[in-house]
Every structure is written in C-alpha cells, then in structure tokens.
N, C-alpha and C positions, 0 to 999 in steps of 0.2 A: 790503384789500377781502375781503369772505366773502358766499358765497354759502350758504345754507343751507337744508336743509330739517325741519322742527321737528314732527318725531311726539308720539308722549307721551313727552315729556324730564321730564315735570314727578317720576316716579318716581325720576330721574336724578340724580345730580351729579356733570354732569359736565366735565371738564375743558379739554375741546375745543371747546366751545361757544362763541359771539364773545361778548367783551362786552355790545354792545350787539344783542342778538339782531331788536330789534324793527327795528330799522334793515336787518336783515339782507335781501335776497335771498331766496322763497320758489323754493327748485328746483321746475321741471314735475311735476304727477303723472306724464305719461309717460316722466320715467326714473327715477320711483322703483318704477312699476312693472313697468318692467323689470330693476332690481336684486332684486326681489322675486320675479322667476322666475329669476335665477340663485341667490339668496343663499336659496335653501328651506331649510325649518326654522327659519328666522331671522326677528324681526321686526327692521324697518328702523325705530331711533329719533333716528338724526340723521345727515346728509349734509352736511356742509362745503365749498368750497374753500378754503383759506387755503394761502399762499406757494407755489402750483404743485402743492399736493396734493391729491387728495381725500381726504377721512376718511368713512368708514361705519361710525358705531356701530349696534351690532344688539346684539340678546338673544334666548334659545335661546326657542324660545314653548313648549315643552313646561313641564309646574309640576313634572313630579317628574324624578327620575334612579334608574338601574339603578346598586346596588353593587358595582363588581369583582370583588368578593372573592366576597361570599354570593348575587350575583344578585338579591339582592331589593329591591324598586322604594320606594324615601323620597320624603317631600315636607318632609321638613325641613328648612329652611337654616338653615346653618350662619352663614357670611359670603360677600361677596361682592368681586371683585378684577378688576380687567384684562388680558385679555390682548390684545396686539397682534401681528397679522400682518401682512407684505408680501406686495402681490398684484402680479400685472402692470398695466401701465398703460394708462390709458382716457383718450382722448380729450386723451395730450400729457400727462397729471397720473401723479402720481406715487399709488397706489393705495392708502390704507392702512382696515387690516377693524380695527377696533378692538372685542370683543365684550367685554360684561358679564356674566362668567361667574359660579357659585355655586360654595360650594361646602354638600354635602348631609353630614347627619351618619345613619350609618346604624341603622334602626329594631330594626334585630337585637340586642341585651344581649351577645351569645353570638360576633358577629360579629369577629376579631380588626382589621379595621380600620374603626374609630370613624369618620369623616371622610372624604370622599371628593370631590374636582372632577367635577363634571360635563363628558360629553364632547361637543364641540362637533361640530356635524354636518359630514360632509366634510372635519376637519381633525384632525390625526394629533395626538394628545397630546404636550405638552410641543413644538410647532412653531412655530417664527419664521413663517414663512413657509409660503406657499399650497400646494396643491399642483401648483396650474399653476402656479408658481414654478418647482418642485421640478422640474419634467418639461420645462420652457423650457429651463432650464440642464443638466439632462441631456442633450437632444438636441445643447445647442449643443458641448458638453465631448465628445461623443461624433462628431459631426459633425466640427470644425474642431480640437478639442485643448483642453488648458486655458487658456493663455495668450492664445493669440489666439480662444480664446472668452469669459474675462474683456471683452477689448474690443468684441467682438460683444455680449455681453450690457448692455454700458452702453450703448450706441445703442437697448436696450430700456427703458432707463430699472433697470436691475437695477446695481446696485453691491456686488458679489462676488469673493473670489478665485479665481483659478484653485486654489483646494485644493477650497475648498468646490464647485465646480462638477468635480472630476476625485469628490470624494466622492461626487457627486448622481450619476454618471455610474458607478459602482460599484455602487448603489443597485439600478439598474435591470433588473429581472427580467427575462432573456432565456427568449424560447419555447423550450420541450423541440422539435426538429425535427419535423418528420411524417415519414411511412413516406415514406422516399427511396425510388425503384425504379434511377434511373441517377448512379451516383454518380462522381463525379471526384475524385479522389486525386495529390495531388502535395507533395512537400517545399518548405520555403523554410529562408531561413539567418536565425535573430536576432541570431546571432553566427558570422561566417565562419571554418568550421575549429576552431569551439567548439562551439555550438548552435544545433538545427535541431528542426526542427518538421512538422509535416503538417497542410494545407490540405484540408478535405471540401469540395466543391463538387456540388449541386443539379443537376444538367441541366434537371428542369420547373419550378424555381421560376426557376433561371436568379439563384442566389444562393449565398454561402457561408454553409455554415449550419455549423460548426465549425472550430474550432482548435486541433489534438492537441501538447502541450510537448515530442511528441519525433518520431524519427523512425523507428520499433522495429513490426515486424511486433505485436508482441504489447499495444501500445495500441491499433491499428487495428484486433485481432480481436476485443478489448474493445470496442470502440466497435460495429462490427457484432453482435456478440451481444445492445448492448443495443438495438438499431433495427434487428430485423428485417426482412425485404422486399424487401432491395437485390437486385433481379435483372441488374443492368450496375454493372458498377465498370470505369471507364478509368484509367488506370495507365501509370507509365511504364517503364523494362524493368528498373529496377532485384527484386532480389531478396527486399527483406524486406516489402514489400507485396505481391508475390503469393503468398508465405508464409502473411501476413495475412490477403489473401483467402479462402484457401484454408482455413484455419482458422476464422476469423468466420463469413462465408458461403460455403460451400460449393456452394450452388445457383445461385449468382451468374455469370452471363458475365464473366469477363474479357477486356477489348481493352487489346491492347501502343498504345498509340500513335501516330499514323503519324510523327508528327515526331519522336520518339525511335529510330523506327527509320532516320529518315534520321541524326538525329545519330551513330547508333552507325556509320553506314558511313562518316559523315567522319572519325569518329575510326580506323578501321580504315584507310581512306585515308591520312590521316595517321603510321599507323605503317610504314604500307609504304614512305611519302618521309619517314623521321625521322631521315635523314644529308643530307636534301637529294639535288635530281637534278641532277646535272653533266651540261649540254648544249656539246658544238660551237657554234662562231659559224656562222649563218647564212649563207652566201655565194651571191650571184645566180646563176643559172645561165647568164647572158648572158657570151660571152668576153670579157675585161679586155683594156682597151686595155695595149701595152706601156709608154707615159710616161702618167704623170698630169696630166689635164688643168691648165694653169696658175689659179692659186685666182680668185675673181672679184674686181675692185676692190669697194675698201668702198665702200656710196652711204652720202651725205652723211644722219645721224642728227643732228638737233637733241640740244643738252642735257636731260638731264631738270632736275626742278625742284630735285632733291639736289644736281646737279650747279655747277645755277646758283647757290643757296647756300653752296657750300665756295666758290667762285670770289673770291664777291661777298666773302666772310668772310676771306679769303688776301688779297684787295683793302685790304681794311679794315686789316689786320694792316699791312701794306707801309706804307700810308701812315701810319699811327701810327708807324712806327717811322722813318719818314725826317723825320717833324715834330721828335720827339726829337732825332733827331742835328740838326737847324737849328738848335733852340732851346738845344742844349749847345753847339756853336758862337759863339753869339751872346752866349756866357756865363752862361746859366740856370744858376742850382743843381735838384739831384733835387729835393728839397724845392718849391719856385717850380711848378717844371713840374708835381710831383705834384698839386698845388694847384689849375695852370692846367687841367689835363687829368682833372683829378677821378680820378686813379688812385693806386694806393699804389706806396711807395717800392720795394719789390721790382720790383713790376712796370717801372716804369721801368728802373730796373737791369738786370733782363734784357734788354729793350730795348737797354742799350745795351753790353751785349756784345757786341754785332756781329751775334748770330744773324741769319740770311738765312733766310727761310720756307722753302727747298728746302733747310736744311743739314742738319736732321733726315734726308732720305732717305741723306746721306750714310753713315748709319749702317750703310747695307745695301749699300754700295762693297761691300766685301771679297768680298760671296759675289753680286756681279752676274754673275760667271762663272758661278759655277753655276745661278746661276737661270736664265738664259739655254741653257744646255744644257737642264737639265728642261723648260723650256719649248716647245722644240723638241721634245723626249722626247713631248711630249704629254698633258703633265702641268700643265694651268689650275687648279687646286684649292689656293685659298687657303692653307685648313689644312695641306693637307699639306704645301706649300713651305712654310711658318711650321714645323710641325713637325722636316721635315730641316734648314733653315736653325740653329734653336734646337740640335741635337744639334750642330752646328758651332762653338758659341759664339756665337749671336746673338742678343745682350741688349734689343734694342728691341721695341716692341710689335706688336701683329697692322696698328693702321691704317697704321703706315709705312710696312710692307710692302706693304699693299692699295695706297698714294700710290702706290708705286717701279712695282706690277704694272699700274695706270692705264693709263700709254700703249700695254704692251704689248697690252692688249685690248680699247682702241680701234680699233690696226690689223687686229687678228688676229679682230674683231666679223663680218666679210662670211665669211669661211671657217668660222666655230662657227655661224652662224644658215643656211650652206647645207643645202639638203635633201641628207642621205645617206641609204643603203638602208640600213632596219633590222633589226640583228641580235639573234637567242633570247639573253635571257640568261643567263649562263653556268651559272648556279646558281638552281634554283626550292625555295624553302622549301618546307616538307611544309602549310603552313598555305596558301601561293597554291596551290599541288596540289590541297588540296582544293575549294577555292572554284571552281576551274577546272575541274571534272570537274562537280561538283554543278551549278554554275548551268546555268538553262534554257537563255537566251539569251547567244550569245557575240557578241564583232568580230570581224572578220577576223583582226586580229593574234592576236586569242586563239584562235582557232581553228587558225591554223599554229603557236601555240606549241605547245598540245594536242596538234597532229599531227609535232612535233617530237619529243615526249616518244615516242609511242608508239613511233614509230619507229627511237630510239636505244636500245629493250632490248627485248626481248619480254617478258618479267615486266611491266613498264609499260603494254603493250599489250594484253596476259590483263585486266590490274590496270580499265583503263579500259572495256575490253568489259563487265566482269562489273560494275561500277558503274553505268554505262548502263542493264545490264538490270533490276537491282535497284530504280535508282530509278525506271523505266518500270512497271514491277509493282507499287511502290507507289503512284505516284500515278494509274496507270490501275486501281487494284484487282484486278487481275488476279489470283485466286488458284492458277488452275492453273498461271500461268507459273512461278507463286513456287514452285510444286515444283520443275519443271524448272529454276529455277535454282542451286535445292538443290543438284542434281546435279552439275552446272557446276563449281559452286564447289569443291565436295570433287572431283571426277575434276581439277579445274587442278592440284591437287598443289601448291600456294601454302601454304606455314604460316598465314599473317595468313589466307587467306581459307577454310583450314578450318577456323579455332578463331571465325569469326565466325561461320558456317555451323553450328559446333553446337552456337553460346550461343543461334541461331533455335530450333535444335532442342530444344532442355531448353525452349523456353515456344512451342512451336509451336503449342498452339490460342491462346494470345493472340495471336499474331502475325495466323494467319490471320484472329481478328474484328477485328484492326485495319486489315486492308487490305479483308475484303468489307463492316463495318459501316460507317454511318454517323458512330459517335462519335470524338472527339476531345479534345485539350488545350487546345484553344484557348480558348476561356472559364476555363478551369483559370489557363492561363498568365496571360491578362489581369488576374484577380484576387488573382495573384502579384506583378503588375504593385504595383498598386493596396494590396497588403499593404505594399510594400516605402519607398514613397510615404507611408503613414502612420507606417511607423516608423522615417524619416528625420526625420518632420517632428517625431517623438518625440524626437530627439536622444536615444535610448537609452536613455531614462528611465524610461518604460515599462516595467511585469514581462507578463508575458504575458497575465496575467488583463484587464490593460484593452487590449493590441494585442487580443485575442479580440474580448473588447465595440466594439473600435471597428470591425473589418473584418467584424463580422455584422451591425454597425447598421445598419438600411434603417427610414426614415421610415413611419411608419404608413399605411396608405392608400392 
C-alpha cells in the first residue's frame, strides 16, 4: 500500500515514487501544509507511506548558492544527487527527509574550488541524520547512559549504538555558568584512594554547574578567577579549599560546614575511646537473696517447622533402612533391591552396614564429659564448643555436634529465655562511643550506659560534658557559646580536645559563619549522592569529561 502526495514530481526522477502513482492515495493538504511550516526553505515534492515509513522528498527553493570558499553567489549547476536523512518519528512511521540536492560550479576563474554542494537549510553538512535526531540521542546518552539509552532510543523508533549516542552526547555544548554568588564546594572519589575530584554546586540555581578532575586548592583558585562574583563559598573543613578560596576569591564568605563540624567531633570522640572503654558489669542495687531461686520448669514449646522436617526426614531414613534388612533377609540381592527401590548400589550398601541414625552422634562420646562440664560452665555457643572439641581431636562435623547439643537446649530453653537484669557491657568500641554521645534521642538502656561511662573516669565525663556542649552550639547556632567553649576545651587540659580546639581556631571565621549562617552541604551532599549513582551505573567507563556532561545535564525548560 502507498499513500502519496504528488507535487511537481514531473522535474523529478525519482526513485521513491510507487509504481503505479495514479492508483496512489492523495495525502490531505493539511498535512502537507503543515510539513511546510516545519520543512522551511524547502519545497515539499513528494510524501509517501510505504512499509511503515514516511518519505519526504523536498528541494532547496532558493535557484542559487553562496561558494565557501570565495563567498560569491552562483546559479550554475553543476549536477545534481541525493542526499538522505533520518528524522524522528511521526505518527508510528519511521521518518525519512530524502532532499534533491545540487551541486553549483563556482562563477569565479580565480576561485581555487571549482564545484561546490549546496547547503541544505537546518541541516549540518555531510549529516545522516536530523538534527532533532542528533539532540534526542544526546539527551537520552546523557540522561540514562549509553547502553540503556541505545534501548530507550529504539522505543523512538531511532536504531543506534550506544557509541554513536555517547558521541552525540560529547557533542553537546554546555553553558559557560553565570556569575555564581553562593557557591558550594565539596570533593568526591572516581577512584578510592586513587582519584578524586571537586564538585561546584549553585545555591540559586539549586544545580551543579561544574566538575574539577582534581582535588588541589590551586584548580579551585583557577576556577574562581575565571567566574568572578562568588560572594559565599561553603566548604568543608578540609584545608586545600580554603587555601583555594582564599586565593581565587578573597572577598568571598567562607562557611565551615555544620555537618562537618560535627563530623570532626566524632572523630575526636572516637580518638579519645580508640583502645575501647572497659566498664564493670552492672549489678542491681537491690540485696541478693542468699540461694538462687530454683530455675523455672520449661512450658511446653511446639516444634518448629525445621524441627518437624529433620524428624519426619530421620523417619524416612529408619524406615528405608529396615525394609532393606527385610528384603536381604528374604534373600534379595543389592542389585534387585537397588532396582526395587530406585536407589544406587552404594547406597544400599551403606544401608546395610548396620548404621543406626543416632550412631553418628556417637562420634562425639569421647568428649561428652567435657561438653557437659562447659555446659554447665555456661558456655551454650555452638562454635566455640566445636572449636575446643576440634583442638581435642574431634573429627566430625559442626551438625553432629549441633544433633548431640539438641537435647541439651530443649531442657535448659525456660532458664536462657528467663528475664534477667541487664548488664553494661564490658567493652564499648570507640565507634558505639561515638554514636552514643552524638545522637539526639537515647533509651533508657542507653542512657545508663552513657551514665555508666561517665561515671567510671572522669576524662570520660570532661569528654562527654564538653561534646554536649559543642553540639548544642552547633545546632542551636549559638555563637557566643561557641567562644566560651573555646575556653572549656583548652582550660580541660585534655590532649585530644586541645588540638581539636585549635584546628577551630586556625579557621575560626569559617567556623563561626557556619554556625550563625544559613548555608550548608546539604544539597552539596545530595548531588554527591547522585554523582556517585551515575558513575556506578558507568561501570567505570567513563573518563571524566562525559561523568561532567552527565551530572551538569538538566533538561531544557
């Protein structure tokens, strides 16, 4: 079938046109005349459908053409050729611009290039394809990646690789910034422990508008030098960025952070419990009876449903093996029975050694003495009885053991699941130290652990007062506290909390506009987030020039 619409073809020969033309389909004026307000400069001399396509030949309507070379305007053709282009697709078809191009010989004697193509309006010399082609596939290469924008793009009817759509996506000219005034500044890693980089983020556009390849005071001052204006740079407290700053733009506010300044005090936290804190057990304050109350009977616990399938499975086993010994009895050969019972001759064999389903635990006779004392010891932990058993010479495996320990913690189940009073424990890593001082809201429990810790050093409880205050200052903005605890800190006479005290001090007006200003990392962070996200889904492939292009991309409009 062809639908067509037939302008002055008669100039034409051309190839596209149906056999039997008169037969054909006249297309609507009104969508030829709407091809004719997008296809300007062009005349429209033939519109087709054939096999799910459309075709639009056109021809340039102007008679002359401008020479490249010497600029000067010819009307002489030369010869004449096709060029074809792919567009996006209209209406489910597949879009193709098919123009009847010239080519012009130029009027000049003097001119060194004799011959010349004429250039087609809105379409880039020597181009396959449109240039809303060219910017579909950029956006998508740029938005989702290559690969899984190859797929994206065939659902537009575009059939492309992912090269050609990461090239179309290199292509694409990114705006020089505008005069930033509040700018955000933070590192990310391309390679952890290898290479790293700096993030610019926007506060008024509320976007990243660049991507520095390193992470060096002295690109960041370049980069400020060249985009004057920046009157706020937030920052985090590292060193070679307010260096940066401070060289670039010199007129610029600097603010420290506030989450960095709490990070810094967890890490000072953290150095203070970096052997861990050894606490005392707990003990109630209520007088201890002199005999121990006798344990409670165990109430009756259903099986679980693991329980009910080893049983059922030990079931199974039993009876297999006592049909075997009937059936040898009765004079079966292996062979027969293997046969009758769809099993292989091994297996029967083992079968009829005699094993009994409980002779396996016999394996762990020898050391039921001792396991029985550790047990009492108060020592329930699989592993570890496996592990001292095995230093004795116990060749069997972890489940036998677990079979042999079974009964014992079925009975001993009402005494492990009673309520007892809980005890600090013994050892608090510097990592739960810190989480435990920092957080807002505590439990109960945490809250006498906290008051546990104080309690057992006074360093500990200096350590915890002066954390408190610290972080009440920051997040209430408080800046005059934040002197006074200036003071604090250096009069404690603490190592750890004078050398934290006077890394505040070497950047103390950033400090202080980070706790009376308004600004933050927090959008920083997010679109670190959101960097780290596209250049996973890079699988590393990526050089930095297209991670740039794709974490500044924002959709027009």
């Amino acid at each position: 079938m062809a639908i067509a619409y037939a302008g002055a073809i008669s100039r034409l020969s051309d190839p596209y046109v149906p056999r039997n033309i008169a037969a054909a389909k006249i297309v609507g004026t009104g969508l030829v005349s709407l091809l004719a307000d997008v296809l300007k400069g062009y005349d429209i001399e033939l519109v087709t459908v054939v096999d799910g396509r459309l075709r639009i030949v056109v021809q340039v309507r102007n008679d002359t053409a401008v020479c490249p070379a010497c600029k000067r305007v010819s009307s002489r053709v030369h010869s004449r050729y096709w060029r074809s282009l792919a567009d996006v697709t209209a209406f489910g078809l597949h879009l193709e611009l098919h123009a009847y191009a010239r080519r012009f010989r130029c009027e000049d004697r003097g001119c060194p290039q004799r011959f010349f193509a004429e250039r087609l309006p809105d379409i880039p010399a020597r181009a396959r394809r449109s240039d809303r082609v060219t910017t579909l596939l950029a956006y998508t290469a740029l938005g989702v990646g290559g690969l899984p924008g190859r797929r994206v793009a065939r659902l537009y009817g575009l059939n492309y690789s992912r090269h050609t759509l990461l090239r179309a996506a290199r292509q694409v000219v990114t705006d020089s910034p505008k005069t930033v005034e509040v700018l955000g500044v933070d590192d990310y890693t391309y390679r952890r422990g290898v290479n790293y980089g700096t993030l610019l983020y926007d506060f008024s556009e509320r976007k990243v508008i660049d991507l520095l390849p390193e992470r060096s005071a002295e690109f960041l001052a370049t980069w400020l030098r060249a985009h004057p204006g920046v009157k706020v740079i937030s920052r985090d407290r590292g060193g070679s960025y307010a260096q940066g700053a401070r060289e670039g733009a010199p007129q610029a506010i600097q603010v420290a952070d506030r989450f960095h300044l709490m990070q810094n005090l967890g890490d000072c936290l953290e150095r203070l419990a970096q052997n861990g804190i050894n606490l005392k057990p707990v003990t109630p304050a209520t007088e201890q009876p002199s005999e121990p109350p006798p344990p409670p009977s165990a109430p009756f616990r259903p099986p679980s449903r693991a329980e009910q399938a080893k049983a059922a499975t030990r079931q199974r086993r039993q009876s297999r093996q006592d049909l075997i010994r009937d059936l040898v009895q009765q004079g079966a050969s292996i062979s027969s029975i293997a046969a009758t019972l769809h099993l292989n001759r091994k297996t029967v064999r083992r079968y009829l050694r005699g094993v009994p389903d409980n002779a396996l635990l016999r394996i762990v006779d020898p050391y039921a003495e001792f396991l029985q004392r550790r047990w009492k010891e108060g020592e329930h932990n699989g592993r570890t009885l496996l592990a001292e058993i095995r230093a004795k010479g116990y060749a069997g495996s972890q489940t036998i053991l677990y079979d042999f320990l079974h009964p014992w913690r079925a009975n001993d189940g009402a005494s492990r699941r009673a309520p007892a009073l809980r005890s600090a424990p013994q050892t608090v890593s510097p990592r739960a130290f810190r989480r435990l001082v920092l957080m807002k809201v505590r439990t109960p429990d945490e809250e006498s652990l906290l008051a546990c810790i104080a309690s057992s050093d006074p360093f500990f409880s200096t350590s915890i007062s002066l954390a408190h205050e610290f972080a009440r200052t920051v997040r209430e903005h408080d800046a005059s506290a934040f002197d006074v605890w200036l003071g604090a800190a250096t009069d404690a006479r603490l190592p750890d909390w004078k050398a934290f005290a006077d890394s505040l001090r070497h950047d103390i007006e950033a400090v202080h506009n980070g706790i009376t200003l308004q600004w933050s990392q927090g959008p920083v962070e997010g679109s670190i987030h959101r960097l780290k996200l596209i250049k996973r889904a890079m699988y590393g492939r990526g050089g930095h020039d297209l991670l740039r292009r794709r974490v500044i991309f924002h959709l027009p409009g």
